[in-house]
N, C-alpha and C positions, 0 to 999 in steps of 0.2 A: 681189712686188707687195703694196702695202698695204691691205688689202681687210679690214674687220669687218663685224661685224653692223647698227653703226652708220649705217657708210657705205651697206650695202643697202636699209636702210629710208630713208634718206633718197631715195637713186638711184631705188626704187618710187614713192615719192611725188612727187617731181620730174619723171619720166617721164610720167605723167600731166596735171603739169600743160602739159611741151611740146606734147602730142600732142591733147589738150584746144582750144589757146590755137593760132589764128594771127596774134596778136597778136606782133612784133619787137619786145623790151623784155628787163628784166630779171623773172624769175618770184621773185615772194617766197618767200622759203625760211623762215626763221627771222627773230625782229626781237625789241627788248627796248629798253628804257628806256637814256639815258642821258642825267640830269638833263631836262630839258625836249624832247627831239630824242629821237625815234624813231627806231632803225638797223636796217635791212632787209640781212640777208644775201642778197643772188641768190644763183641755185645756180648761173647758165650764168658768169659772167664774175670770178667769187669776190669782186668786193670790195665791203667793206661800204660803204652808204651812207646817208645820213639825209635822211629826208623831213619834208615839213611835212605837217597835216593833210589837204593835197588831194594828197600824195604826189609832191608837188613836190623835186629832190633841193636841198638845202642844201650839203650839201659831201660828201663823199666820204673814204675814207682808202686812200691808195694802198697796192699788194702791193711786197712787197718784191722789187727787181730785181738781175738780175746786176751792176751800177754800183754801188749799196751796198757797205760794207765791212761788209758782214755774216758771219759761217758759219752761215748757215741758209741750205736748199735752197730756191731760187726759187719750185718754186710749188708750196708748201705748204698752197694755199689748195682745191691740188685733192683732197685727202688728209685733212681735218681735219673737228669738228664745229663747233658753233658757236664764234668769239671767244669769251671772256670779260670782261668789261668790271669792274676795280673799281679806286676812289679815281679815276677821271678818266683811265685808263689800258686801253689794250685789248692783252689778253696770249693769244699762243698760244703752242703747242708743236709742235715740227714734226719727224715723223718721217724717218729717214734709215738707209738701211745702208750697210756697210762691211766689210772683212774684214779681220782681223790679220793678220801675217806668217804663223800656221800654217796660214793660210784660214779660221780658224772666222768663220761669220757673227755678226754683232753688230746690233743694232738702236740709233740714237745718238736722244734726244730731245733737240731743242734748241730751247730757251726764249729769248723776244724778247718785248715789249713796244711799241706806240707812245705814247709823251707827248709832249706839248709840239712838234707835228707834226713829230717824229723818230722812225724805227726805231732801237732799243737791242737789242743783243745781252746776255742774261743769265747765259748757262751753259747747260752739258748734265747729259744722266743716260743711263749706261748702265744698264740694266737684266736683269738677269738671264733668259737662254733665249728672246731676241730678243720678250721682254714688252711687248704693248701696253697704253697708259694714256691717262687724260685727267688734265689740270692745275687747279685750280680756285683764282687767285691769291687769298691771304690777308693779313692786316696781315705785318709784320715781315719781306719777304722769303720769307715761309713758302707753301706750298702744300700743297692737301691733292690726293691720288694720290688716283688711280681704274684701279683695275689690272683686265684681264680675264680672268685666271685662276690667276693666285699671288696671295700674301700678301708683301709686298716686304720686310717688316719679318724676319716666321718661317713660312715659308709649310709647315714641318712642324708647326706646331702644330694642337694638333685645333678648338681656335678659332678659324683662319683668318678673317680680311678681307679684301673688296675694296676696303677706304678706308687707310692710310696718310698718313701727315703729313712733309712733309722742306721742305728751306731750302738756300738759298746762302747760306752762312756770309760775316760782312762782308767785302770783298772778292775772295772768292774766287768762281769761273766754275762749281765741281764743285760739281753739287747732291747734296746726302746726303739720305738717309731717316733720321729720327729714330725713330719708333716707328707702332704701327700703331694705326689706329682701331677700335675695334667698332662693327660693322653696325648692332647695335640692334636687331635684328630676330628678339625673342627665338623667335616662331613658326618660323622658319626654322632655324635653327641645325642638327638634324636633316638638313638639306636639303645644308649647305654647299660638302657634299664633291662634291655634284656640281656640274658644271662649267657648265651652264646656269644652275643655281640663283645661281655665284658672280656668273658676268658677267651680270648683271640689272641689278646697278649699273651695269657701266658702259655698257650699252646704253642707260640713262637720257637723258632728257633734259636739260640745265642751264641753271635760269633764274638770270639773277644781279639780284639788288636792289642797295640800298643798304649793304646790314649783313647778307645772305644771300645762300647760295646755296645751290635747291630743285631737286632731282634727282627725277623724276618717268619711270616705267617706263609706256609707255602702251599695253603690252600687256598689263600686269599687275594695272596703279591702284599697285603699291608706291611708295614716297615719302619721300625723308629730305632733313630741311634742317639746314645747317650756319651755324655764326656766324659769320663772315668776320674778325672781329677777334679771337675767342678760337682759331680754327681747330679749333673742336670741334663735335659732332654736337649738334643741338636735341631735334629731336623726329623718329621716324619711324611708318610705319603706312600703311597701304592707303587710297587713297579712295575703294573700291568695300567695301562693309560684309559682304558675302556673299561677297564670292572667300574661300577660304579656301586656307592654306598647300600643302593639298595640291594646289590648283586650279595655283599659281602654280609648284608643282614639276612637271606634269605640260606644263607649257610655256605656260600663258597662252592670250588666247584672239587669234580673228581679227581684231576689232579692236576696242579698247574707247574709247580716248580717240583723239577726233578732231581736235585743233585745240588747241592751248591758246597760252598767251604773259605773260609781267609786264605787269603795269597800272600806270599811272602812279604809284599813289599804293603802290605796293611789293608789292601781292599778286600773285597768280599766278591766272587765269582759266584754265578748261577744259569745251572741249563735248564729248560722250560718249556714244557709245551708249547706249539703254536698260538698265539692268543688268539686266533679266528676260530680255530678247534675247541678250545677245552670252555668258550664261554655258551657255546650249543650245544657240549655234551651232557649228557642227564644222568644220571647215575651216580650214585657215592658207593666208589667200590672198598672204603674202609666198613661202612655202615653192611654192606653186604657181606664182609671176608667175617661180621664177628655172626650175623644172622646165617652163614655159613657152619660159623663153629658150635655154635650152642646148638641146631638143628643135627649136623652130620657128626658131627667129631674135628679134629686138628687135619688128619692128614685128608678131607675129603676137602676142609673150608683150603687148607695149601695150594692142591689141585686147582681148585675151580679159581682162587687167586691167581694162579701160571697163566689159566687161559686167559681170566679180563684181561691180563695185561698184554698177553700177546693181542686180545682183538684191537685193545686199544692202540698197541701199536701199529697194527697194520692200516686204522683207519687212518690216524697219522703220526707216519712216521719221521715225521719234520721236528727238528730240535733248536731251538733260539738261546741265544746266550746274552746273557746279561752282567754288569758291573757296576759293583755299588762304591763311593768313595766317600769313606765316613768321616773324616775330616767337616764335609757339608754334606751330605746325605747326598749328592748328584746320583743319580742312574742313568748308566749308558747300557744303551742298546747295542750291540757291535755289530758290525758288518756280515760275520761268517764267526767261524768257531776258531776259541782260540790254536797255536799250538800243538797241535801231538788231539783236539778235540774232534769230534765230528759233528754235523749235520744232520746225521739221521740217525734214529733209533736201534740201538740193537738189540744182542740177549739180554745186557746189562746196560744201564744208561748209567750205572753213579763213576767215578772218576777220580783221580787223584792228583792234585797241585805240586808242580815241580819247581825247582830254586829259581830256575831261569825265566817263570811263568808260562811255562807249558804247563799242558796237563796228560796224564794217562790215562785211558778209558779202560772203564772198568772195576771189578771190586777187588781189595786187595784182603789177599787169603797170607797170614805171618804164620809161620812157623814155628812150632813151642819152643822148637831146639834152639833157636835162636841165628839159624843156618840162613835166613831170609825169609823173602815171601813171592808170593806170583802175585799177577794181575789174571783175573777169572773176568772175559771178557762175555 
């Protein structure tokens, strides 16, 4: 079964908002710019869709079905993190196993595309010791790897990465790894070897712009953005100023960044706990919500998820906002909260990015019928 770290944080956060919401719709999961249209990934029915400002849907992109001639696993939508969206184009990668005549297991990734409202089949990548990854499309065919716990390129070197760079060669289906990226993270380096420290990357978040894409850890504040044309690393660094390397090796905290998403006009917005708060608080309340579930069941580990969150709310309910500008990786602090944002905590802290760079507080609950959607504050 395909199961990261990824997938549990997002499964925690999701869970809440079904158990939250009696609202019958789709619950906003992730969402990011694509030219003029905002596309909102649901978490219950996987496929993306795009809203207008009153979250009304525009058009939809269908999941790829048994009736395609594709070789990629049908529903890969339940298994993956966000799309990625570059040049006009939304690309995933989609896990799958299998076994060779000797029986060893294998892990297959296979790459697909929709353009020009067609699914395109790209190629695969087998990867070494049934290795999980995320894809982040580049100019030329190119993709930059995001591995979670080798180095794909020399995973015995004592310099090890989690980022690597590979391509499907002009016509050909078998993606190669060409060589590996450095992390950039010269405070870490020390760290590397351990296995939590590696996959940080890729438990990141990924927003993609225009000509970037910003990889943001939001247990951590770590952060690196990449050029999407040169397929090389920018700039990277922490946007909390006080976590320090050994904070980030030690596991991070219980939660630091609350909310974040791209803005229209290319940056990256994010709301956050206090940082005086969350670098004293103790507790990992994703570590708790799953020692919850195995112990009690789903809807007991839900329940006891509503309270931490309210305690934690009420211990601090102070909300910081941040902006990243990935052009040069800068991070500003802002003053107050953007826009249509607030300040303080409420029932819901996630939020929604507007044309004009306001935002709306709250989770946005779309409608099958295609009739709109609310904001579930």
């Amino acid at each position: 079964m395909l199961v990261d770290c990824l997938r549990l944080i997002g499964k925690a956060i999701c869970v809440l908002v079904v158990v939250t919401s009696s609202i019958t719709g789709f619950a906003q999961y992730y969402g990011t710019w694509v030219g003029d249209e905002f596309a909102i990934w649901p978490a219950d029915n996987g496929k993306r869709v795009f809203v207008d400002e009153n979250n009304k849907i525009i058009r939809e992109i269908p999941l790829i079905t048994a009736s395609q001639d594709l070789p990629v696993p049908v529903g890969y939508f339940s298994s993956l993190g966000i799309p990625d969206w570059y040049n006009g184009a939304e690309y995933v990668v989609v896990p799958s196993r299998y076994s060779s005549e000797d029986g060893v297991q294998h892990r297959r990734w296979s790459f697909a595309k929709y353009e020009n409202d067609k699914w395109h089949y790209l190629g695969e990548y087998i990867p070494p010791d049934l290795e999980s990854l995320r894809a982040i499309p580049c100019s030329n065919n190119r993709f930059i790897i995001v591995s979670r716990s080798r180095d794909l390129y020399n995973n015995n070197r004592a310099n090890r990465s989690p980022f690597a760079l590979g391509r499907f060669p002009d016509g050909k289906t078998d993606f190669r790894i060409t060589n590996s990226i450095d992390h950039g993270q010269e405070d870490l380096r020390q760290f590397m070897s351990n296995d939590f420290c590696f996959n940080l990357a890729y438990n990141c978040e990924i927003f993609m712009t225009a000509e970037h894409a910003t990889l943001i850890n939001t247990a951590t504040g770590l952060y690196w953005v990449f050029s999407l044309e040169k397929a090389s690393l920018v700039k990277t660094g922490n946007i909390f100023k006080s976590v320090t390397p050994k904070m980030v090796a030690d596991g991070g905290f219980n939660e630091a960044i609350l909310w974040f998403s791209p803005e229209k006009a290319g940056t990256v917005l994010m709301s956050a706990v206090d940082e005086n708060f969350f670098l004293t608080d103790k507790g990992n309340l994703l570590s708790e919500y799953y020692v919850w579930g195995k112990d009690f069941g789903d809807t007991v580990a839900n329940e006891k998820w509503k309270q931490r969150q309210q305690e934690l709310r009420e211990r601090n309910p102070w909300i910081d906002w941040y902006r990243l500008y990935p052009e040069n990786g800068r991070v500003e602090k802002l003053s107050g909260p953007p826009p249509g944002g607030s300040s303080e905590r409420g029932k819901e802290d996630r939020w929604r990015p507007l044309p004009d760079g306001s935002v709306r507080m709250g989770v946005v609950i779309i409608n099958g019928d295609k009739s709109g959607g609310t904001i579930v504050e």
